[in-house]
RODO-2510 file (C-alpha; in nm, 4 decimals, decimal comma):
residues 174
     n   res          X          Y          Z
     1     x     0,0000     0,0000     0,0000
     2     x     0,1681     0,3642    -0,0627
     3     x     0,0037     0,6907    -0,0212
     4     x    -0,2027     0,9328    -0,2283
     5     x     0,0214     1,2471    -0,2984
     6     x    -0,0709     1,3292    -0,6015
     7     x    -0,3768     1,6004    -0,5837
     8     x    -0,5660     1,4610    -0,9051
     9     x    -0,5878     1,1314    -0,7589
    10     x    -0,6839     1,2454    -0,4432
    11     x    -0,9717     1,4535    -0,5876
    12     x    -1,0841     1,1699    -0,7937
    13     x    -1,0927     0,9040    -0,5052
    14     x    -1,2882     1,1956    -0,3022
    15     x    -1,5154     1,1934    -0,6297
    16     x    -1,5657     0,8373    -0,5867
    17     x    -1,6424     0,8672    -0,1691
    18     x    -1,8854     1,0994    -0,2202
    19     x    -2,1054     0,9279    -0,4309
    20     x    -2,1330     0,6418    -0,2006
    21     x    -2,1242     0,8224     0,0977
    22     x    -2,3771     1,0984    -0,0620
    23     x    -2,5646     1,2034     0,2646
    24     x    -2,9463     1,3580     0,3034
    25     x    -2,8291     1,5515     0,6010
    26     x    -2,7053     1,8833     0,5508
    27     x    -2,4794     2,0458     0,8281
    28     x    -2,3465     2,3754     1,0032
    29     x    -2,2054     2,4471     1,3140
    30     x    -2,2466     2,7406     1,5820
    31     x    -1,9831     2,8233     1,7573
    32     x    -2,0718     2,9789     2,0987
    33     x    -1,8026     3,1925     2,2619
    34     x    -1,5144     3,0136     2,1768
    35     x    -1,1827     3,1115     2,3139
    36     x    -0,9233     2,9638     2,1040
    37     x    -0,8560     3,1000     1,7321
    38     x    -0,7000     2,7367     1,6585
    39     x    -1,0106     2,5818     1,7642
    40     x    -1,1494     2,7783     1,5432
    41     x    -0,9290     2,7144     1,2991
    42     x    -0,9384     2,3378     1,3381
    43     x    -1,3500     2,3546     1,3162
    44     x    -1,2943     2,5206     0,9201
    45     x    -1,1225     2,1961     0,8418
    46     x    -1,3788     1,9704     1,0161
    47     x    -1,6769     2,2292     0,8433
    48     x    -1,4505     2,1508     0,5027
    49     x    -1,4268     1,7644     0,5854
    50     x    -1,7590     1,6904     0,6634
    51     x    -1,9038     1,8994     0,3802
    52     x    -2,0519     2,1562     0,6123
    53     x    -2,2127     2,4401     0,4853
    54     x    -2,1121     2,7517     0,7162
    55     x    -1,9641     2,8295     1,0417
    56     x    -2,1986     3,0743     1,2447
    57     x    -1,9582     3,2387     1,5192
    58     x    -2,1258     3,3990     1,7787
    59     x    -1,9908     3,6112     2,1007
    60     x    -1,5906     3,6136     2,1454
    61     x    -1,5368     3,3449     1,8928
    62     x    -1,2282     3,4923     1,6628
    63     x    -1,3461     3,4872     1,3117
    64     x    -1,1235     3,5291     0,9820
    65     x    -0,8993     3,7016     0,8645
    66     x    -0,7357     3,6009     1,2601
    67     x    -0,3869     3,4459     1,1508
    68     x    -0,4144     3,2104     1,4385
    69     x    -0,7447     3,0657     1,2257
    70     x    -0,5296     3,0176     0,9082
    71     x    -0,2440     2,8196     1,0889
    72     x    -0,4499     2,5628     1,1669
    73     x    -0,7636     2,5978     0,9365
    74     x    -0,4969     2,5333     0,6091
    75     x    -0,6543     2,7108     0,3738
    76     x    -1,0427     2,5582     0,5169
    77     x    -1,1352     2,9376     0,6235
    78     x    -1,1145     3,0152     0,2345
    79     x    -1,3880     2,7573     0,1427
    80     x    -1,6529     2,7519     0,3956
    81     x    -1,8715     3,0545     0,4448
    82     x    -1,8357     3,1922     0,7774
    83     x    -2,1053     3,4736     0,9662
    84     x    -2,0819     3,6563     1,2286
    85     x    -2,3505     3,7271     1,5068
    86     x    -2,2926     3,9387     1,8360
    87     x    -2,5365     3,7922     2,0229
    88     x    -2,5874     3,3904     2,0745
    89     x    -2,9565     3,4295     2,0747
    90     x    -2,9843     3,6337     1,7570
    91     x    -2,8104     3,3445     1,5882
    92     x    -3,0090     3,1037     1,7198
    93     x    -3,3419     3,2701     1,6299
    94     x    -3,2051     3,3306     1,2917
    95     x    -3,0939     3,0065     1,2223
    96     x    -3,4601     2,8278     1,3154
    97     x    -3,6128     3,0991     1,0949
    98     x    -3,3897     2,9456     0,7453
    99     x    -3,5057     2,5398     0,8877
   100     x    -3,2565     2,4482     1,1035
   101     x    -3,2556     2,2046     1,3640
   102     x    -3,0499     2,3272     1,6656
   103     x    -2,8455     2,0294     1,8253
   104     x    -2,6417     2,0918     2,1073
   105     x    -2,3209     1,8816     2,1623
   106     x    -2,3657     1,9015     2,5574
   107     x    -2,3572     1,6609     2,7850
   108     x    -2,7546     1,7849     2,9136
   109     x    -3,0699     1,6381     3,0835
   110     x    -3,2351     1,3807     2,7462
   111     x    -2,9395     1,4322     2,5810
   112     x    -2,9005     1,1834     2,3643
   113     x    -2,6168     0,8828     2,2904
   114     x    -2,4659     1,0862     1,9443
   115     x    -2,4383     0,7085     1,8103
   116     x    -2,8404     0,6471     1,9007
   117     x    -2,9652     1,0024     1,8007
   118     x    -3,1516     1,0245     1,4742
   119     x    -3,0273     1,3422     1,2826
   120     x    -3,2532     1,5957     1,1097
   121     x    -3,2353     1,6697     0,7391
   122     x    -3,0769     2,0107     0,8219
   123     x    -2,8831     1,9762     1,1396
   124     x    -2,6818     2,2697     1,3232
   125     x    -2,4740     2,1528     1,5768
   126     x    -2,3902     2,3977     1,8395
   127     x    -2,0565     2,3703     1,9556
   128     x    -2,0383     2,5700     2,3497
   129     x    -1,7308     2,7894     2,5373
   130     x    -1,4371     2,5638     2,5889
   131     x    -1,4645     2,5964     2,9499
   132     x    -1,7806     2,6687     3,0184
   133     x    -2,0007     2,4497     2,7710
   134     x    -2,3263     2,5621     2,5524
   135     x    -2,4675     2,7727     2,8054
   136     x    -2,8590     2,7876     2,9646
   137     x    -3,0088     3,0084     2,7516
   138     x    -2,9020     2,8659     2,4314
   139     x    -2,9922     2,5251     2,5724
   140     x    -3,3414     2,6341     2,6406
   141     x    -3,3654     2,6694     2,2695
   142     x    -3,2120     2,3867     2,1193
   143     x    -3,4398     2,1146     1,9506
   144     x    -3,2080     1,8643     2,1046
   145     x    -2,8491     1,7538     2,2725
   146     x    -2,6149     1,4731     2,2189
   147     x    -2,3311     1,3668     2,3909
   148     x    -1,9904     1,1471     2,3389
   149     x    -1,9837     0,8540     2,5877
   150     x    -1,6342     0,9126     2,7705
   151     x    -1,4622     0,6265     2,8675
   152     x    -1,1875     0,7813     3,0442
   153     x    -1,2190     1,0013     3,3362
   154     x    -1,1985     1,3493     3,1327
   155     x    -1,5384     1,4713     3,0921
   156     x    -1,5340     1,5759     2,7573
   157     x    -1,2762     1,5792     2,4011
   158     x    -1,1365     1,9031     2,2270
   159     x    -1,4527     2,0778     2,0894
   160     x    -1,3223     2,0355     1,7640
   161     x    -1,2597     1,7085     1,7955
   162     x    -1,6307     1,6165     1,9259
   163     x    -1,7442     1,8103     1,6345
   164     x    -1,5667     1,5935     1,3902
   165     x    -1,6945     1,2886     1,5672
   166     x    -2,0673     1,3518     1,5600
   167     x    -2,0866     1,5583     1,2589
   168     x    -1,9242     1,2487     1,0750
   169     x    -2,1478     1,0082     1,2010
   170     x    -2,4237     1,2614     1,1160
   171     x    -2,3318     1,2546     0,7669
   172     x    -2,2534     0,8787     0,7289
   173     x    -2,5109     0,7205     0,8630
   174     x    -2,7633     0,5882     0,6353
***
């Protein structure tokens, strides 16, 4: 076996994946508050991975042209559509009024298994502070919450990392 380098044949095998793989769930992410530019950074490349069609920063969350987003977003922040919204509820409201279905990854009373949960057709998966989580009144909006099962005795992953994890199986399940 001997790795793809060359970028033609990796865009044609990606050509190939995505017709099997073609998904009827569509996907976004809020970010609420985050702290960390290269969390940010590393959530354009998960966005760009899994297809995603916009990042919706809310709050404190650095947003492009931040250099610390480009280090680690590799060229992602370039290719995914990014807004901007001051206030976390204004996002929220505005994102229910296009269709979306606000899931929370939070680890939240009914939250569901993210392995067990049954994703909408347009799913936005809000993605809370670092430290602090989604927070109360953005929860009290949310259609719904899913959680990573932790086997270790940290109570949660990176936030970009649990993004890549459930917005992957969002996608792949069929």
């Amino acid at each position: 076996m001997k790795a793809v380098r060359s970028k033609t044949a990796a865009r044609e095998l990606r050509s190939e994946w995505q017709q099997e793989l073609d998904s009827e769930v569509e996907i976004c992410f809020l970010l609420q508050d985050l702290d960390d530019a290269y969390n940010v950074g590393g959530l354009f490349r998960v966005a760009d991975g899994v297809g995603a069609s916009e990042l919706i920063c809310t709050g404190k969350t650095p947003v492009p042209p931040n250099p610390m987003i480009s280090v680690t977003s590799l060229g992602a922040h370039r290719r995914i559509s990014c807004r901007y919204f001051k206030h976390h509820l204004d996002a929220v409201d505005a994102l229910k009024a296009e269709g979306w279905s606000l899931v929370a990854l939070e680890i939240a009373d009914g939250a569901a298994n993210f392995r067990q949960f049954s994703y909408p057709t347009k799913t936005c998966l809000i993605l809370g502070n670092e430290a602090n989580g989604v927070y109360g009144s953005v929860l009290a909006k949310v259609d719904s919450s899913v959680f990573i099962p932790m086997f270790g005795k940290g109570r949660s992953l990176n936030v970009h990392v649990a993004a890549a994890i459930v917005a992957f199986e969002a996608r792949l399940r069929r």
